[in-house]
N, C-alpha and C positions, 0 to 999 in steps of 0.2 A: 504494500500500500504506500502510496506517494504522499511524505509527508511536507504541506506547504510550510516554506518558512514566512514571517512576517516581513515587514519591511526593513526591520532594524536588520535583521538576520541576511536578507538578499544584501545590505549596502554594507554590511561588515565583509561577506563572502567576495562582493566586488572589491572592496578597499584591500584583501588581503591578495587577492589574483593581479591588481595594475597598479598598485600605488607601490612607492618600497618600504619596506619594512619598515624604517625608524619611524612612518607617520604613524604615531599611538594616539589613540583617544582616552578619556575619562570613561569608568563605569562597567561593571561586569554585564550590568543590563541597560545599554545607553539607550534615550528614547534620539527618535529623527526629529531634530529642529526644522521648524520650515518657515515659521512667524515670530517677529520683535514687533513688541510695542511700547515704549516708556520702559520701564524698569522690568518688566516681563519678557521673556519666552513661550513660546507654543508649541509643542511635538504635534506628530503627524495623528496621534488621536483624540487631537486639543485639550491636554491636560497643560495647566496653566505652572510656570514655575517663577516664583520670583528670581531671576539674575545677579548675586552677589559677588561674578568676578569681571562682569562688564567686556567680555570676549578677551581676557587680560588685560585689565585697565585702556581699554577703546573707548567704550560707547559711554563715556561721563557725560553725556549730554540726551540719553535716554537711545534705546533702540527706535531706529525708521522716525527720528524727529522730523517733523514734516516741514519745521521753518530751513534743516537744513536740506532735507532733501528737494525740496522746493527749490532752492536757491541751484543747489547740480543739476535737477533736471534742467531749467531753465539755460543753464550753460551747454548740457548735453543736446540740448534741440539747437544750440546756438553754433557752436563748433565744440568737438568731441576732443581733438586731438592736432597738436601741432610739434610738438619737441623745445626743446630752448633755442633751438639754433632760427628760429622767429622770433619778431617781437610782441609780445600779448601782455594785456594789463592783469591779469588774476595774479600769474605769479608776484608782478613786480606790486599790488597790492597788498597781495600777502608779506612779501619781505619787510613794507614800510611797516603793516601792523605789527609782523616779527620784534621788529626792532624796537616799537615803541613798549612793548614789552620786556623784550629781553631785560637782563639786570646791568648794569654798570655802562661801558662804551661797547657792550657784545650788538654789533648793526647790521654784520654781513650775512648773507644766509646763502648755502648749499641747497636746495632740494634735492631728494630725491626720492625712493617708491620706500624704503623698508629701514627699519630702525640697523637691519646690520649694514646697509649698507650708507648709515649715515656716521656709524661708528668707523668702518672702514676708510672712510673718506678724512673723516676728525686725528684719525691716526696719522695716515698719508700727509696731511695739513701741516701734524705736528712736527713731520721728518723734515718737510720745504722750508720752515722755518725756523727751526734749529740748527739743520745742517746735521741731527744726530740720530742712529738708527735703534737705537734701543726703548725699551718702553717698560713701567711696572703699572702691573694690576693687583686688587685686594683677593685674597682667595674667597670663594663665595660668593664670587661676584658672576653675571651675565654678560654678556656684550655681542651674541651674536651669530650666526651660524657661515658666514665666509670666512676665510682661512687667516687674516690678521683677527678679528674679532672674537672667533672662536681662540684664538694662540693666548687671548686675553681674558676667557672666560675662566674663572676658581671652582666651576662646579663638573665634577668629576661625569655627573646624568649628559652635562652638556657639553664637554669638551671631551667630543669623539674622533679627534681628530688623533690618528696615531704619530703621526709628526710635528707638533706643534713650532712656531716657531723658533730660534733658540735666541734669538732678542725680546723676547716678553720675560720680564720676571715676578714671579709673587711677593707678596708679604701678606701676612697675616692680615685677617679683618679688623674691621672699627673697633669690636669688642675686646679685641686681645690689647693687653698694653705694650704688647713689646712690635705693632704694630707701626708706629710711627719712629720709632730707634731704629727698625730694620730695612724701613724705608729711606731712610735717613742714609743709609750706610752704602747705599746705592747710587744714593744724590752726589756722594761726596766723586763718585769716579766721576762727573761729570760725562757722560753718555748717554744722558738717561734723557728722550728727547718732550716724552709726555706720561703723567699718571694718569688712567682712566679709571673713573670708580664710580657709583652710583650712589646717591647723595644718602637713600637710602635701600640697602638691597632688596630687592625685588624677590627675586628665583631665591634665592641666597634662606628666605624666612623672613623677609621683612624686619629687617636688621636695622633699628636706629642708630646710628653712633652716637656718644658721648655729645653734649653739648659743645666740648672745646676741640674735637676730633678736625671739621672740618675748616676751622680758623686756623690750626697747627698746621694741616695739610697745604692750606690754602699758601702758608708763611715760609714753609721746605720749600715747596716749588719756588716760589720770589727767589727767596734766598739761592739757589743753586742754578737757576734758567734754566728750567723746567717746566714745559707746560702743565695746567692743570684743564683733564678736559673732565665734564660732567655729563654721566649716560644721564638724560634725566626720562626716558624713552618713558620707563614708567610711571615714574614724579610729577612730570611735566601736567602746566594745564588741571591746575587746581585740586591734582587729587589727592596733596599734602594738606591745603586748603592754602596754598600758594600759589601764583603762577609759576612758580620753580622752586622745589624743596632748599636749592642751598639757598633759599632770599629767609629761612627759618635760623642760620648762621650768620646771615649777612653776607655771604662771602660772593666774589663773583669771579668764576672763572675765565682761561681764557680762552676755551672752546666747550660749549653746549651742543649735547645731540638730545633730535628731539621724534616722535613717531605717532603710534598709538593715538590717544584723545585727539590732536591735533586736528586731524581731517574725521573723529567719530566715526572710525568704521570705514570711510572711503581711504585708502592707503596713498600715505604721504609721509615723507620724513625728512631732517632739515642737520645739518650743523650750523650751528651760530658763532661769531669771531669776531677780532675786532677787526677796525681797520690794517693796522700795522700787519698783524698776522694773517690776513687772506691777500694783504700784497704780494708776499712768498708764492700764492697761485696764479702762476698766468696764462702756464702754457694752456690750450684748449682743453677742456673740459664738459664737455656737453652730457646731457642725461636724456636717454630717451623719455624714461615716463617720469622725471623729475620736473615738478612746475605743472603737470598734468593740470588742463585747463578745468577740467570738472573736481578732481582731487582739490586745486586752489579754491576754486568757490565753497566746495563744501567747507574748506578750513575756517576760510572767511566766515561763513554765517555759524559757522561753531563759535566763533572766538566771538565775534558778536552774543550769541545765545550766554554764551560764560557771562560774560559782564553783564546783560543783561536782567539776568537772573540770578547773580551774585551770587555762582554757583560756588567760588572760593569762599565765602562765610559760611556755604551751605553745609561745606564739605569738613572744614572748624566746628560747628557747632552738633553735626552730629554727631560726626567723627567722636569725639569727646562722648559724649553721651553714650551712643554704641560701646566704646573701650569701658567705658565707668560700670556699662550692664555685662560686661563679657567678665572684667577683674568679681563681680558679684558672683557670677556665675561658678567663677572660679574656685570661690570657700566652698561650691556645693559638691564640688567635682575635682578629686586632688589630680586626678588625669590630666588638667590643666596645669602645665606647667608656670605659663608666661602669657601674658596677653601685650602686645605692643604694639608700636606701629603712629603715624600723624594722621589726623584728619579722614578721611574714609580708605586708607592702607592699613588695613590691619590685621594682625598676625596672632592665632590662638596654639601655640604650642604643644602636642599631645606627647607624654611619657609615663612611661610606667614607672613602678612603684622606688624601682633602683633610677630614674632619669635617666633611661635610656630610651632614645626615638622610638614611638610606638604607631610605626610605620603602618602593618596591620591593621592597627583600631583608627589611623587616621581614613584606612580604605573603605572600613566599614560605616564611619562615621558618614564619609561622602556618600556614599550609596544608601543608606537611609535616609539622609538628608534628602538627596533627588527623590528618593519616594516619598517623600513629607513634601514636597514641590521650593524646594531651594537648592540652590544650584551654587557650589562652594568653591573656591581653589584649592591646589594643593600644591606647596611648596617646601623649601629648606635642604639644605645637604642628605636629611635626612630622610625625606616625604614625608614630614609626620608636623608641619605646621598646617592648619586649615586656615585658606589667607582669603579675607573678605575686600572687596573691592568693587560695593554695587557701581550703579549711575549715580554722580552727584545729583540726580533728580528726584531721588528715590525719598519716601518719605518718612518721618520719624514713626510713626504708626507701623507701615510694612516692615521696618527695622525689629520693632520688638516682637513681631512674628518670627525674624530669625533667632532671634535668642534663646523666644521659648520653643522652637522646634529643638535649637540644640540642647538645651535641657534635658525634653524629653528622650531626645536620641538618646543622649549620655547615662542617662538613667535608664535604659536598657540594655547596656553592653552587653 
């Protein structure tokens, strides 16, 4: 007898026959997304899920926003596609709003389609105007899946590359103190052309540093001419409840990469610089789908829709509240290790009884969770942080739905 599989079951069968193997999904039993609306999801048998990781901090401005979408289609009936090697107003709009945001004298902007390929690019940047081929990254850190980006990633799941390059070097994360002496100690050979690090790590567990971490950081590089570049791929765009997590240190570096929130889901990505240091770029440099005339628009009415709706206080005042209910959560459920994180980036730790990652119970957590209709991330060295990161759109009410669902979860293990 021929037994039919459902749809999840033909598109998993598919994805295992033509896709390659590293593309993994979430979920022993994934449902088929097919609808965003605002802070929700829809599968293919319209069971509703609230959205807590925002497609990995994308959609801060809600799923299928219709002020933004509006704004792309209308460009997409206008003209679709040109490249940079024309002149068109979206990009060069978007670069003036860039700048008037960016922190400090950061004015100049890159585009292009993908967060690694804006990290790639920030690197390359850093070599033109140093003159120096070396680079260090924080272990635990992200940055990318092309072959410098990844040479700079500290996470073991994500740096699959068996040859890395042998001019990246690590040093311990924020949290370690011997972080910044070992850094140090690399600055002093003078080769070191740029440090890349994420203001706060992302993949890593949502890793705050220290309050005086990124002002030390900021003062090594000064001191030895060294660039400081900032991934803020995932930071970026209020979802610290900053426009840029290092403006929570004050600190301003001298190359910003930027991705994710920026275009809400239409992909687009940027390095930011100052003058001095994109003078270093001259020779030609063109991007096919960087500057994307429909990707610019959308950005554009995103970064409008932010201010507009003070989505950065939004993302402060919940943020805070969410944390304050998750540390509560915490005394009921010693499985919770750590709750952390700024603004709606926030990171709930699972270990067991000895603190060691409880890897396991973070998979089983997720997968009750989707069947309670919330939909969670899952990050850290170890899998075992569940890391929240709705739409800044998302309301304080749908909020304490997630808590009390994680309660109840926790209370079943």
């Amino acid at each position: 007898m021929e037994i039919k599989m459902d749809l999840a079951q033909q598109l998993v069968a598919t994805k295992k026959e033509f896709l390659v193997p590293c593309v993994y999904h979430f979920y022993q039993r994934p449902p088929v997304m097919v609808r965003g609306e605002g802070v929700y999801l829809f599968d293919s048998d319209g069971k509703r899920y609230l959205d807590c990781y925002s497609g990995v901090s994308v959609v801060s401005a809600g799923h299928s926003n219709p002020e933004i979408l509006d704004a792309a289609i209308d460009q997409l009936r206008q003209l679709q596609h040109t490249t940079t090697i024309y002149l068109t107003e979206p990009m060069l709009e978007l670069a003036r709003a860039v700048a008037e945001l960016a922190p400090g004298n950061l004015r100049r902007s890159f585009f292009c389609a993908s967060g690694s390929e804006a990290n790639e690019g920030a690197l390359l940047l850093s070599s033109l105007a140093t003159g120096r081929k070396e680079c260090v990254y924080l272990k635990d850190g992200l940055h990318g899946r092309t072959k410098w980006a990844m040479s700079v990633t500290g996470l073991d799941m994500w740096r699959t590359d068996p040859n890395p390059l042998v001019t990246a070097h690590a040093v311990p994360g924020p949290r370690h103190p011997e972080s910044l002496p070992a850094l140090e100690q690399l600055l002093k050979q003078e080769t070191i052309a740029a440090v890349i690090a994420e203001p706060i790590q992302g993949n890593g567990g949502i890793v705050v540093p220290p309050d005086d971490y990124w002002p030390q950081l900021r003062q090594l590089c000064s001191q030895y001419g060294t660039l400081l570049i900032a991934d803020e791929i995932q930071t970026a765009w209020n979802r610290t409840g900053r426009w840029f997590a290092t403006e929570h240190w004050n600190v301003v570096p001298d190359i910003v990469t930027v991705a994710k929130a920026l275009g809400n889901g239409f992909p687009i990505a940027a390095y930011i610089t100052t003058d001095e240091i994109a003078a270093h770029y001259t020779r030609p440099g063109a991007s096919t789908f960087g500057g994307n005339l429909v990707s610019c628009r959308a950005a554009l009415a995103t970064l409008t829709y932010h201010k507009q709706h003070q989505l950065g206080d939004r993302s402060t005042t919940l943020g805070n509240r969410l944390r304050s209910q998750l540390i509560e959560l915490q005394r009921r459920h010693p499985e919770i290790a750590e709750v952390r994180g700024r603004g709606l980036m926030i990171g709930v730790e699972l270990c067991d009884a000895e603190k060691n990652p409880a890897a396991a119970l973070t998979d089983s957590v997720l997968e009750r969770m989707k069947d309670a209709g919330f939909l969670l991330g899952k990050t850290g060295p170890g899998r075992n942080v569940l890391t929240l990161m709705p739409p800044l759109v998302v309301t304080s009410d749908a909020l304490d739905t997630v808590v009390e669902g994680l309660d109840q979860v926790l209370r079943l293990k």
